[in-house]
N, C-alpha and C positions, 0 to 999 in steps of 0.2 A: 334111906338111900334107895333110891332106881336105879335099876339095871333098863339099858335102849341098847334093844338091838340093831345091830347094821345090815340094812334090809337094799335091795336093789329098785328102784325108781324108774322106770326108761333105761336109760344108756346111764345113769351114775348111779350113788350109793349115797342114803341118807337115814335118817332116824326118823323113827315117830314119837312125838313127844307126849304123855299122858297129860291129858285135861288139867288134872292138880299141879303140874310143872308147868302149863302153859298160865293157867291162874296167877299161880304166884308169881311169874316173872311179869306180867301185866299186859300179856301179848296175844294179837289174833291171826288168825288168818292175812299175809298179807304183811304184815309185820318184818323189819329186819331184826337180826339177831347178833352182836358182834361176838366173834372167841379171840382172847387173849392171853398168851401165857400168863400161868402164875410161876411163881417165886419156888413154889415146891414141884416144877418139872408139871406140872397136868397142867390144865386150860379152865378158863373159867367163860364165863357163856351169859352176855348182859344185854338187856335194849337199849343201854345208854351205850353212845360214840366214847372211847376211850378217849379221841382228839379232841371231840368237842369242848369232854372235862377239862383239859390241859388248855385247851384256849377262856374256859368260863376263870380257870383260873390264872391265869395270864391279867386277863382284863380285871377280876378283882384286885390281884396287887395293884395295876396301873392306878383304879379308882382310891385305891388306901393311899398312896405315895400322892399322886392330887386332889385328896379329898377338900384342902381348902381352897385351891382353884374353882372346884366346882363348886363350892359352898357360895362362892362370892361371884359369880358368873349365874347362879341361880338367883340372885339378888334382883 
């Protein structure tokens, strides 16, 4: 577990993130970061677009439901 302090920036308030949190989420400088509620009241903190997942998976069902369309359109 990390503990991030709430440090003041200019005119707002933000965190610094340690090297080994910024590693592991796979992020640099420059980078966005999305926070999302979780399920147990706290936020969770990811480089993937929550939407974007809901649209990849959007288009996967579409592609399972016409898979043989496209199979025979690939022909």
């Amino acid at each position: 577990m990390s503990v991030l302090k709430v440090t003041q920036i200019g005119n707002s308030y933000g965190v610094i993130l340690p090297k080994e949190m910024l590693a592991r989420l796979k992020v640099e400088k420059g980078d966005t970061l999305f926070v999302s509620e979780a399920a147990n009241g706290g936020y969770n903190l990811s480089p993937y677009d929550p939407a974007l997942e809901e649209q990849l998976k959007l288009g996967r069902e579409f592609m399972r439901e016409y898979r043989d369309t496209f199979h025979q359109l690939a022909k």
